[in-house]
C-alpha positions in Angstrom: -40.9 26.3 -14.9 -38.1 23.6 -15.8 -34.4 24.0 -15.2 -33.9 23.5 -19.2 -30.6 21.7 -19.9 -28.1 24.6 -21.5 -27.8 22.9 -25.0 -31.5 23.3 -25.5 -31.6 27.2 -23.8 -29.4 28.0 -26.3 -31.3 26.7 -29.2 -34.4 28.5 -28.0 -32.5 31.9 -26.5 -35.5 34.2 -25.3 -38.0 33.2 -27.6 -41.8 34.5 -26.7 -43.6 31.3 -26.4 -46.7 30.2 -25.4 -48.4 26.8 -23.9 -49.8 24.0 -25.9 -52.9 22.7 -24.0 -54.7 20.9 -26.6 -55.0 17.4 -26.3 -54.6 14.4 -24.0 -51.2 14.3 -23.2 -49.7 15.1 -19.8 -46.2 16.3 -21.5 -45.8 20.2 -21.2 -45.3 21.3 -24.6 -43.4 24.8 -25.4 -44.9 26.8 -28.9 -42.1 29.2 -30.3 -42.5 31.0 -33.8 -40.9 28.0 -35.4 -40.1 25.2 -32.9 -41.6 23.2 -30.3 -40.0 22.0 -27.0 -41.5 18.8 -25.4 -40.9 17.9 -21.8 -41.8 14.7 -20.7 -41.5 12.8 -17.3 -38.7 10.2 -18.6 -40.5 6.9 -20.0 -40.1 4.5 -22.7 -42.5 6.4 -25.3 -40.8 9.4 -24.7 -37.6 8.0 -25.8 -39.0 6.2 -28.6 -40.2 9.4 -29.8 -37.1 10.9 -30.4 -35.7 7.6 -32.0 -38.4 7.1 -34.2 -38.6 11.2 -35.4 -35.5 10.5 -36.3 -35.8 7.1 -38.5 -39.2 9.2 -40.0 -37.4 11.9 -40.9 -36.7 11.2 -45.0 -39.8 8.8 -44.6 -43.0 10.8 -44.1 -43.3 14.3 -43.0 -42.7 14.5 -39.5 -40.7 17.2 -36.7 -37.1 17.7 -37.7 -35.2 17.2 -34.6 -33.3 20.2 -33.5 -32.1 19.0 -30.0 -32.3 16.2 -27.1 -31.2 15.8 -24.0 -32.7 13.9 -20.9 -31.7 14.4 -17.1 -32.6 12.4 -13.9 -36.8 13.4 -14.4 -37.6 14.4 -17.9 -36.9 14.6 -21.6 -36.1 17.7 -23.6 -36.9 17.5 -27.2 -36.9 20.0 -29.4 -38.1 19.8 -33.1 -39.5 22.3 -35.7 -42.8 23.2 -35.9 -44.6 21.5 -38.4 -46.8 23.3 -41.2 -50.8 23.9 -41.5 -53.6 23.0 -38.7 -54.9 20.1 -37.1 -57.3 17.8 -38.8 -59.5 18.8 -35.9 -59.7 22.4 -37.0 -63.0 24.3 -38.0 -62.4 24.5 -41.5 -61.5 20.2 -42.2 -64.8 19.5 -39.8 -66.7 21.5 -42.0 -65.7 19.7 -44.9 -66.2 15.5 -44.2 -65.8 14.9 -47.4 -62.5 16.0 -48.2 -61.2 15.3 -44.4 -61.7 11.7 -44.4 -60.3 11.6 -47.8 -57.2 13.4 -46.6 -57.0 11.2 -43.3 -57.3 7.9 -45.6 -54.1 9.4 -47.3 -52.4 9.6 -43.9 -53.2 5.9 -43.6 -52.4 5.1 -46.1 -49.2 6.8 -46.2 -47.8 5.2 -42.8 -48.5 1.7 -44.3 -46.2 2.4 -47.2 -43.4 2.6 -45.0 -40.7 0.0 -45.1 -40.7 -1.4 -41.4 -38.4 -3.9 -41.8 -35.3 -1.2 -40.3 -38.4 -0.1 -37.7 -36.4 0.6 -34.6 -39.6 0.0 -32.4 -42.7 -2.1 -31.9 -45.9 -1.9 -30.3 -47.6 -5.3 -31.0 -50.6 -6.8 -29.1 -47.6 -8.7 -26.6 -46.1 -5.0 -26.1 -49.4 -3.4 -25.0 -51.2 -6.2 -23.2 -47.7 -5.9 -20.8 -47.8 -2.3 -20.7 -51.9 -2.3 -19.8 -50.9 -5.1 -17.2 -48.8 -2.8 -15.4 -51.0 0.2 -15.3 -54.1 -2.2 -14.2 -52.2 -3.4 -11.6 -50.8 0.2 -10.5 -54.3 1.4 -10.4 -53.1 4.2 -13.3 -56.6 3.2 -15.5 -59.2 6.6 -15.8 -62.5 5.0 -15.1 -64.0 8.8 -15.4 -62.6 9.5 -19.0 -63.7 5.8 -20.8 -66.2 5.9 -23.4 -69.7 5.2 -22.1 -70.7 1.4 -21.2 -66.8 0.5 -21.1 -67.1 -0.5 -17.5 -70.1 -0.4 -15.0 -73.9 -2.0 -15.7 -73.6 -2.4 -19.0 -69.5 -3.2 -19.3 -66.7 -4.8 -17.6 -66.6 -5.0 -14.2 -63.6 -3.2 -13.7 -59.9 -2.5 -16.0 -58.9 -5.9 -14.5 -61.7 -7.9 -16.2 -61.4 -5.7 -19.5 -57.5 -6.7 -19.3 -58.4 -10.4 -19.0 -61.1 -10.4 -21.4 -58.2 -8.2 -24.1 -55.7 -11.0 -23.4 -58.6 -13.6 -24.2 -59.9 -12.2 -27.4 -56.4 -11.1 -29.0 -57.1 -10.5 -33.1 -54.8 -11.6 -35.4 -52.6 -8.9 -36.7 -51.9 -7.0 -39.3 -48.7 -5.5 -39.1 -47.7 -2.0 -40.7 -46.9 1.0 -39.2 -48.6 2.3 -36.8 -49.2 5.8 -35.6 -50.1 4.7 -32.3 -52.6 7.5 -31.2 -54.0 8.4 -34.8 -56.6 10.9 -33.2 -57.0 14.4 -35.3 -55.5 16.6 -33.3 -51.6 14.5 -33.9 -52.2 15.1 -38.0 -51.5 18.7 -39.4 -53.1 19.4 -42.8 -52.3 21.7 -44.9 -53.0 22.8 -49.2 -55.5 19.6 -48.5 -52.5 17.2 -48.2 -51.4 15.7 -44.6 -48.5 18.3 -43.9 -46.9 16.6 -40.3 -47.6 13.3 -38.1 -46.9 14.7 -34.7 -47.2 13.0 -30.5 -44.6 10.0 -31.9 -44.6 8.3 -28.8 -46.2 5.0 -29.4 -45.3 4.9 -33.5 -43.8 2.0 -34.3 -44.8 -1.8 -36.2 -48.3 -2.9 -34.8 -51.7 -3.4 -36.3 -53.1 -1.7 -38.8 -56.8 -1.7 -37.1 -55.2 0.5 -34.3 -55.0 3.5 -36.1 -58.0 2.6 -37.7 -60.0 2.6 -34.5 -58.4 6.0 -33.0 -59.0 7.5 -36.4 -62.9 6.2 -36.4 -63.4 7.1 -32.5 -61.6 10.6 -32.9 -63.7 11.4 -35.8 -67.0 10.8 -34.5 -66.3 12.8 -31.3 -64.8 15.6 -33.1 -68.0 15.7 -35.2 -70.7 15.3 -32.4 -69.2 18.0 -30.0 -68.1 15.9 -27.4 -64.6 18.1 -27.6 -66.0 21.8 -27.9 -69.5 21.2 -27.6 -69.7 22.3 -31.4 -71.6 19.7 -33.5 -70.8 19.5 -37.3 -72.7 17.5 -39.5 -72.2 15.6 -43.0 -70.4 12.7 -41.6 -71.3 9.4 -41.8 -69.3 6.0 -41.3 -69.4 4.8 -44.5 -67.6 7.8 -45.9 -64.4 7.1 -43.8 -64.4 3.2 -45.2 -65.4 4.4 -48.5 -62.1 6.5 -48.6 -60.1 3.7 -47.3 -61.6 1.2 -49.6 -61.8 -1.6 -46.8 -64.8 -3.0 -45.1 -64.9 -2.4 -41.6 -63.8 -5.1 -39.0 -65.6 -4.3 -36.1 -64.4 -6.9 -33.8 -61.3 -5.1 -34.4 -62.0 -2.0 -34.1 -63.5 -2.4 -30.7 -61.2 -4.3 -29.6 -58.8 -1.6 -30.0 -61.0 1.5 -28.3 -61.3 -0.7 -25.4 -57.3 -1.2 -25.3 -56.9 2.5 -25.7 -59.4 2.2 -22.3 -56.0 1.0 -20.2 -53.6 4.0 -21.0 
């Protein structure tokens, strides 16, 4: 599949394995028994994942890294597999209650963290340069954006979202930020968060961004949009409730419809 470097092959020796699939990212990821091998096309989020597992590690519960290396193409990362199941898993969607209880604690728990030694930020001035680039490189999914983002009823087109984003910039509140705080990147387990994983975009940035993911990721996980499986008991008060804050919905959807342009 990959000519995997020699430091790495010999970490992972002839392991059975199996492929990762779930989710939204175009890395390959490699399941072994106990440890998970991550091979990315070589870009500035994959780099700052390693960095930043690394800063996490005596922080929150994240991947131990067991190995990196990076040729010409692609990262190799290899880190332990961490404990439990998805928040997205049958048993947590079953149970609203005590999921978005256990989610607020995620939240919660990332904006405990000291960022002052962050080694990485991913402010508004960050993203609305990265979003600029994959506008104007035609890299935007029209096909995948949530309905009414562009079209009749939306912007015109990713370049008139972009200008209207750079227009209507909130003010922030900085903390730190997952950066894609969807439930399948938080593992639960003995109803405690159990691993933060996909630590590409983690870094300082506002706090309304994981917010938003988290609020978006929930109500598609709970209407079927994923698996076509509906759950019910959810409502969006109970996520607020949990996080004792009143929802800013300016923010919020201004941060679903930045999440539009990656």
């Amino acid at each position: 599949m990959f000519d995997i470097p020699d430091n790495i092959k010999n970490l992972i020796y002839e392991e059975m394995y199996s492929i990762d699939d779930v989710g939204m990212s175009d890395s390959t990821v490699i399941v072994f028994n106990d440890k998970i091998l991550k091979i990315q096309t070589i870009s500035e989020e994959a780099e700052n994942e390693f960095r930043v597992m690394e800063w996490l590690q005596s922080k929150l519960p994240v991947p131990k890294v067991l190995g990196y290396e990076k040729d010409d193409k692609r990262t190799y990362l290899l880190m332990t597999k961490v404990p439990g199941e998805m928040a997205c898993a049958d048993k947590y969607l079953k149970d609203p209650e005590q999921l978005t209880i256990i989610l607020a604690e995620a939240l919660q728990m990332l904006w405990n963290v000291d960022i002052n030694s962050c080694p990485y930020t991913w402010n508004l001035e960050k993203k609305l340069k990265m979003a600029k680039y994959t506008v104007e490189n035609n890299l935007v999914n029209i096909e995948d954006a949530e309905p009414d983002t562009f079209g009749e009823n939306g912007f015109k087109n990713p370049n008139h979202l972009l200008e209207w984003l750079i227009s209507n910039k909130p003010q922030e509140e900085l903390v730190l930020s997952h950066g894609d705080f969807c439930l399948p990147n938080i593992f639960l387990a003995n109803g405690k968060v159990s691993g933060y994983i996909d630590l590409g975009r983690t870094g300082i940035a506002d706090k309304w961004q994981d917010i938003a993911l988290c609020y978006r990721s929930l109500l598609h996980n709970f209407d079927g949009k994923y698996t076509g499986k509906q759950y019910q008991g959810f409502y969006t008060d109970m996520f607020f409730e949990k996080l004792g804050l009143e929802p800013n919905w300016d923010k919020i959807r201004y941060y679903i419809l930045l999440d539009e342009l990656f």
